[in-house]
C-alpha positions as CSV (number, residue, x, y, z in Angstrom):
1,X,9.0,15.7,21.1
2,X,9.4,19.5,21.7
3,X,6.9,21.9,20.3
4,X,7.0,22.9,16.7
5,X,5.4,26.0,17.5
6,X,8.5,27.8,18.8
7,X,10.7,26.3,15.8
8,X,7.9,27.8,13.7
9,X,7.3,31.1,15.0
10,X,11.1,31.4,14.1
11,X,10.6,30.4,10.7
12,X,8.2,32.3,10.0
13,X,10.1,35.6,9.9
14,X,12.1,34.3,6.9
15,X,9.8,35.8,3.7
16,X,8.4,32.6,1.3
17,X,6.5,32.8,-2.1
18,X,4.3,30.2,-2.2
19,X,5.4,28.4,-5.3
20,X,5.1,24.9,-3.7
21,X,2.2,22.6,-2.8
22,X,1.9,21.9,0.6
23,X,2.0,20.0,2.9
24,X,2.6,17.0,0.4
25,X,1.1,13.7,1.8
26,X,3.1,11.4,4.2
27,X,1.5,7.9,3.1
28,X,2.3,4.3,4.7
29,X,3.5,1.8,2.0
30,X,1.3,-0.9,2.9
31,X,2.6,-3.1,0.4
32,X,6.2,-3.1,0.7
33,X,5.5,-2.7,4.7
34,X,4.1,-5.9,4.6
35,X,7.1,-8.1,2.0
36,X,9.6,-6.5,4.8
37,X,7.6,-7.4,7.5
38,X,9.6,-6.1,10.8
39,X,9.3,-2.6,9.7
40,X,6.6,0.5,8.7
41,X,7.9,2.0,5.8
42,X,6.3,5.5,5.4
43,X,6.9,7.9,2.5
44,X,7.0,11.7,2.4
45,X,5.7,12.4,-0.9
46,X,7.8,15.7,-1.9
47,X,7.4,14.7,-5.3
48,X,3.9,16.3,-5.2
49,X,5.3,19.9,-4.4
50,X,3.7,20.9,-7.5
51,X,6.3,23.2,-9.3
52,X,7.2,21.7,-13.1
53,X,6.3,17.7,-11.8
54,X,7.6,18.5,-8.2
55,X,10.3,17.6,-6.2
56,X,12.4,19.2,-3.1
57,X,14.0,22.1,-5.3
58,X,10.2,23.7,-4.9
59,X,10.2,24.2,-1.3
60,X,13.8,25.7,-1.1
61,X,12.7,27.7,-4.5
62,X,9.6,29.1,-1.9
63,X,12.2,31.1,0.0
64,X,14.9,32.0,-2.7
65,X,12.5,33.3,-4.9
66,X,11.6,35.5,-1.7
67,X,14.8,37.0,-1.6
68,X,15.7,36.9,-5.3
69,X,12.6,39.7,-5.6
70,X,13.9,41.3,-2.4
71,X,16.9,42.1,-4.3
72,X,15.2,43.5,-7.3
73,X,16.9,40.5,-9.7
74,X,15.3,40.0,-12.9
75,X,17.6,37.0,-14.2
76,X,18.6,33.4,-12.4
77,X,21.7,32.1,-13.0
78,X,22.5,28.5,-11.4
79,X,24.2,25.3,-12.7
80,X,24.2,21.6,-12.7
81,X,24.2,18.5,-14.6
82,X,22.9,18.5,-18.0
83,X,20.1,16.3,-16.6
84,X,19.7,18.5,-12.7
85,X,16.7,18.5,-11.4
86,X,16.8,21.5,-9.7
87,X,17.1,23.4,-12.9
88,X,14.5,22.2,-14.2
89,X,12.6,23.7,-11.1
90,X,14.7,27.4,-11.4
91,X,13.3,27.4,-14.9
92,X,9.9,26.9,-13.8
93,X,10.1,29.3,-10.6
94,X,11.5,31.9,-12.8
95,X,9.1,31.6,-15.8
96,X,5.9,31.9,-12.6
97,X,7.7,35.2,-11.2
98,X,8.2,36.6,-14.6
99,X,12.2,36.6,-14.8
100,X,14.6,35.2,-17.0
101,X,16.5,31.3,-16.0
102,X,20.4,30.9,-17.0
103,X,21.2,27.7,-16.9
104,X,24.8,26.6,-17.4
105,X,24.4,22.6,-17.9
106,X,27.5,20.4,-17.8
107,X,27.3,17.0,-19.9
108,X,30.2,14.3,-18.9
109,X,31.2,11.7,-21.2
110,X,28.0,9.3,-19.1
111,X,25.7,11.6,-19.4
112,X,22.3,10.8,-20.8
113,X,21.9,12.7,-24.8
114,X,19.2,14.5,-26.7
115,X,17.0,17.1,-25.3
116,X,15.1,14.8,-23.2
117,X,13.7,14.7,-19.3
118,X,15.3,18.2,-17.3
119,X,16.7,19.5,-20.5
120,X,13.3,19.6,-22.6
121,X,11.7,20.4,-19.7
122,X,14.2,23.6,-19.2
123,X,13.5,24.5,-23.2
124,X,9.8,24.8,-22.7
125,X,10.5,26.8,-19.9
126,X,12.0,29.5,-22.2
127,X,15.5,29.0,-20.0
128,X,18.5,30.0,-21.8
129,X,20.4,26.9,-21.6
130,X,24.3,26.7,-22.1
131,X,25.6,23.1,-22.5
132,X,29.1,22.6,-21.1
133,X,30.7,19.6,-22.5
134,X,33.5,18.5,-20.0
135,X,35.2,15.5,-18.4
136,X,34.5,15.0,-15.1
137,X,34.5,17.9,-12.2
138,X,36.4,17.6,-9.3
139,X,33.4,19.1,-7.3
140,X,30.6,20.8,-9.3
141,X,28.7,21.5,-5.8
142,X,31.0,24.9,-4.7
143,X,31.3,27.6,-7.4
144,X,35.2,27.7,-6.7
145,X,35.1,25.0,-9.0
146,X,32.9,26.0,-11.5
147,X,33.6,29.5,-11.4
148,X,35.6,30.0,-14.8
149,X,31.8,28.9,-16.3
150,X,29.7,30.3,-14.4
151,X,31.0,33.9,-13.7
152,X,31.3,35.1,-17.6
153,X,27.5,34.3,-18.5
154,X,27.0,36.3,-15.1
155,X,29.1,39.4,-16.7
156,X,27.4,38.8,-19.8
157,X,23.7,39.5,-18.0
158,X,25.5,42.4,-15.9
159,X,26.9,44.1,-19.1
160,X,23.7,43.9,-20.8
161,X,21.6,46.0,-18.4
162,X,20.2,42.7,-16.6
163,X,20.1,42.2,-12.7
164,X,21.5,38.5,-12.0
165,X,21.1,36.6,-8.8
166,X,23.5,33.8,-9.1
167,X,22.1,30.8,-7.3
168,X,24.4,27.8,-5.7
169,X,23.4,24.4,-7.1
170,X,20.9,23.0,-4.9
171,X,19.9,26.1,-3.1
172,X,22.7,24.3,-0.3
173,X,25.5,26.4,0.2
174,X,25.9,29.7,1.3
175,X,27.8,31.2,-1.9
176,X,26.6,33.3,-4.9
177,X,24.1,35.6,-4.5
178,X,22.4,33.9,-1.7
179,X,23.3,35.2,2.5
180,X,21.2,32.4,4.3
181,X,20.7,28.6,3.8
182,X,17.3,28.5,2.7
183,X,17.5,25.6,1.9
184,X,17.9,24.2,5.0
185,X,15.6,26.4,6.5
186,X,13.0,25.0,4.1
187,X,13.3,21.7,5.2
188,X,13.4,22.6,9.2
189,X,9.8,23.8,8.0
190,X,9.7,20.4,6.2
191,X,10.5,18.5,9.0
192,X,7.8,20.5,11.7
193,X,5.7,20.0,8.9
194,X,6.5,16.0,9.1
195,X,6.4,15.9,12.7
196,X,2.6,17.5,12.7
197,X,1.5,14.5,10.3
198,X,2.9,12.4,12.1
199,X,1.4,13.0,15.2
200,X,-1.9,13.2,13.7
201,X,-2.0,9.6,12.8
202,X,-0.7,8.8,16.3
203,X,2.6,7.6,14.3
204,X,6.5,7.7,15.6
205,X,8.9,8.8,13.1
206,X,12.5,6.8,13.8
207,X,14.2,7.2,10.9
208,X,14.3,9.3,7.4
209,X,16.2,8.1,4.6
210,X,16.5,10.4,2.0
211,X,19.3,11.0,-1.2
212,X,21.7,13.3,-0.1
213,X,23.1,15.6,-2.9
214,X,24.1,19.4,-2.3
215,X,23.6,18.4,1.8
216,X,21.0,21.3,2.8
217,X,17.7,18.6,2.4
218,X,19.5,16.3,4.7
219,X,20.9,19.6,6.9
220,X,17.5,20.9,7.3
221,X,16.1,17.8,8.4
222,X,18.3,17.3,10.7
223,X,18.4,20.7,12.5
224,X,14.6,20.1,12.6
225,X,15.2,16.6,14.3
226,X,17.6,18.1,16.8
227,X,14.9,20.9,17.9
228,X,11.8,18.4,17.4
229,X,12.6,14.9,17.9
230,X,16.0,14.3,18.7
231,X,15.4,10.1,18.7
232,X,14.7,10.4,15.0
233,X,17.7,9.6,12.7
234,X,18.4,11.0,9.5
235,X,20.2,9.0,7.3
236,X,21.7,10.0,3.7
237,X,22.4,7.7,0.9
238,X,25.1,10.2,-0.9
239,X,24.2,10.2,-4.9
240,X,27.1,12.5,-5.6
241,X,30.4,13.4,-2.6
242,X,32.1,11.0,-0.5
243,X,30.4,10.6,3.0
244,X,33.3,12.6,4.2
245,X,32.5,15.8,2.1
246,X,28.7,15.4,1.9
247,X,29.4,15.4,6.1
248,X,31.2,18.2,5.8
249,X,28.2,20.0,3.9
250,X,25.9,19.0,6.1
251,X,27.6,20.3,9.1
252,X,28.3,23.5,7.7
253,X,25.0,24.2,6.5
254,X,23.0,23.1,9.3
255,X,25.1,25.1,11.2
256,X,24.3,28.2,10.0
257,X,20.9,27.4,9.8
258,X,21.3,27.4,13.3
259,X,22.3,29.9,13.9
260,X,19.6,32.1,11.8
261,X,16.7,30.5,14.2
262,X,18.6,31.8,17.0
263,X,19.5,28.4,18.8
264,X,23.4,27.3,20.3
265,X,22.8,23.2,20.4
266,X,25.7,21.5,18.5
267,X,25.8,19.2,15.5
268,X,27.6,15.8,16.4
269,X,29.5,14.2,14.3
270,X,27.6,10.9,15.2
271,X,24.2,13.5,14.0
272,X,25.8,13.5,10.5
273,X,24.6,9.9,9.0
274,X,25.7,9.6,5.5
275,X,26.7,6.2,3.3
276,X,28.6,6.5,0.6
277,X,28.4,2.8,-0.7
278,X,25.4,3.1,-3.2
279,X,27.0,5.9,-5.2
280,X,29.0,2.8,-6.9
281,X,30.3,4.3,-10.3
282,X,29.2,7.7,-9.9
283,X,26.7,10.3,-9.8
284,X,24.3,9.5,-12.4
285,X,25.5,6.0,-13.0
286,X,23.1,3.9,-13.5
287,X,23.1,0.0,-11.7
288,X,21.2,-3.0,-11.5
289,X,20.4,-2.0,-7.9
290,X,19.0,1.2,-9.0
291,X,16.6,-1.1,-11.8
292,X,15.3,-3.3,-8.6
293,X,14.3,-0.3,-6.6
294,X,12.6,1.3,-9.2
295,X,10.9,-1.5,-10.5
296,X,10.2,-2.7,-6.7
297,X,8.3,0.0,-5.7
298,X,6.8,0.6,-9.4
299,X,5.3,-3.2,-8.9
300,X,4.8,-3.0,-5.0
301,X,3.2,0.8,-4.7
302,X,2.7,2.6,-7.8
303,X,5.0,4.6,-7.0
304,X,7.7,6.2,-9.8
305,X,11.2,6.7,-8.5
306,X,14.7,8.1,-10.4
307,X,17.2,6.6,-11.2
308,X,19.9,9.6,-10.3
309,X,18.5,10.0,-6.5
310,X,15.1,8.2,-5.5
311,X,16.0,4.9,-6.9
312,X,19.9,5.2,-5.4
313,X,18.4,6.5,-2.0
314,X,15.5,3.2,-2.2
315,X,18.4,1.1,-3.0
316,X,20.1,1.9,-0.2
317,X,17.2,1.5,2.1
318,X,16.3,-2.1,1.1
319,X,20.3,-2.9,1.5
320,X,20.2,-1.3,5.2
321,X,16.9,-3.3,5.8
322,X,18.7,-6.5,5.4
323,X,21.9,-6.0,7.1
324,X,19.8,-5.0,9.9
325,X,20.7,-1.5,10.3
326,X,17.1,-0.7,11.3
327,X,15.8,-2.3,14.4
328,X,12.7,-4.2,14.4
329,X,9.8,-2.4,15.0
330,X,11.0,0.9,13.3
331,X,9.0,3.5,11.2
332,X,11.2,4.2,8.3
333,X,10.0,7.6,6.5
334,X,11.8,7.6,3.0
335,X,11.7,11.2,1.8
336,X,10.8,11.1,-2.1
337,X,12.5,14.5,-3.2
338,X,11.0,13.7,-7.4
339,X,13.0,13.3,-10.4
340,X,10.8,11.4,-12.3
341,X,11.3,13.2,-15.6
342,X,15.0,11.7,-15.6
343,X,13.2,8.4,-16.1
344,X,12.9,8.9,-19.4
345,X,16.8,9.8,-20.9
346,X,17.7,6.2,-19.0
347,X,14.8,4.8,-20.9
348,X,17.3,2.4,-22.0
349,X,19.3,1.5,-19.1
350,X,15.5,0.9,-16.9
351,X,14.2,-1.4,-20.1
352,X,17.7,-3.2,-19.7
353,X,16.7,-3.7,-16.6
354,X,13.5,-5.0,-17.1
355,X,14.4,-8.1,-18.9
């Protein structure tokens, strides 16, 4: 274990508002610890972040709302899915700083209806929500694909008087308005963060599991684990790209985060763990996988998972567990980025589930 305080003294010339709640708890799961019995299985709880029910958006929102005021903006326009969590979060963020929150919302034919979870979460927020009905995307991560929706409501805002600061999905890639990863650099933070609690309780961190969506959560924390703990594997359970792209996000993100704390190691491409298998039918698609996890650790913990990313990523996990991916003895930390309000619009999917 190297020490954090080098990776944080170069952190900490990157600006942050502090919209988020931290350091969110790391807590064993005594419960489901004990039913799998050859491993620890610790959670990072960055569903507690605190910004409109929490999640991960809030520490990546920390820094982009730093440099969304450093550049004078006084509207946010970003996209996603017409159930994105991380809109819900830019609605929040921008109704605490004061600014306006675009959101351009695309609803596939499986999407959940109704203004229910994110959506009437975004409404109360006061966002000015535009609903795009399409079929499906080819890639709604990069802008190039999105573009022809996106860049009008920006010229809109423009044309109007407004200052826009067009923000890529996820706060991942390096496109739009934003010049550095933040949100990779967030979650290097995250992961020092991690490592400190950790070694407090005197606990060894082997492996995170996390769901892997826009790739800068799973980028960050693994730039921090190649500075910090380079035994400790990060492991994404993809909820939206193939492996192959998701990969390719990773790499390039982490790799410019890199580079903005100064450092020359390389990313391998045996660093970039990423399974694709537990996407199934889709982003968003709900499966009776998905049900067992959330229900599992609902029963086992207390503990409220999604079913878009959480439950996918849990899923996963238990899977890996039993085809022995993890070797015995292990501490497994599963990163819980939120989601919970998207329980509710697959209300009938979870009670399906149920019976």
């Amino acid at each position: 274990m190297k020490d954090t305080n080098v990776v944080r003294e170069r952190l900490s010339k990157f600006h942050r508002v502090e919209l988020s709640h931290l350091p969110t708890p790391l807590e064993k799961l005594e419960n489901l610890s004990e039913q799998l019995e050859r491993f620890d299985i610790l959670m990072k709880r960055d569903d507690t972040t605190g910004l409109a029910l929490g999640g991960n958006k809030a520490r990546k929102l920390d820094y982009i709302v730093a440099d969304v005021l450093s550049h004078g903006a006084d509207t946010l326009v970003t996209w996603g899915g017409v159930q994105s969590n991380w809109c819900r979060q830019v609605a929040a963020a921008a109704a605490r700083i004061g600014v306006k929150a675009v959101l351009v919302l695309f609803k596939g034919p499986t999407s959940p209806a109704g203004d229910d979870g994110n959506l009437l979460l975004d409404r109360l927020f006061d966002a000015d929500v535009r609903i795009v009905e399409t079929g499906p995307i080819s890639n709604m991560m990069e802008l190039s694909s999105v573009g022809q929706y996106i860049e009008p409501v920006v010229e809109e805002y423009e044309k109007a008087g407004d200052v826009p600061y067009l923000m890529p999905i996820g706060g991942s890639l390096v496109e739009g308005s934003m010049s550095l990863p933040w949100g990779a650099i967030a979650y290097v933070n995250a992961f020092a963060e991690l490592l400190d609690q950790a070694e407090t309780e005197g606990v060894r961190i082997d492996s995170i599991v996390l769901a892997t969506g826009s790739g800068s959560t799973q980028a960050g924390l693994l730039v921090g684990a190649k500075l910090l703990s380079p035994a400790t594997r990060v492991v994404g359970i993809t909820v939206y790209a193939s492996a192959q792209k998701m990969s390719q996000y990773v790499r390039s993100i982490g790799e410019r985060a890199l580079k903005q704390l100064d450092q020359t190691i390389d990313i391998d491409e045996e660093d970039i763990i990423v399974f694709e298998e537990y996407l199934r039918e889709g982003y968003g698609v709900f499966n009776d996988d998905v049900g067992a996890a959330i229900r599992r650790l609902a029963e086992t913990e207390g503990v409220l998972l999604d079913p878009v990313y959480t439950g996918k990523a849990m899923a996963g996990m238990l899977d890996l567990v039993l085809r022995d991916y993890f070797q015995d003895g292990e501490n497994i930390v599963f990163l819980h980025t939120g989601g919970t309000p998207a329980l509710f619009p697959y209300r009938s999917e979870i009670a399906q589930s149920l019976v």
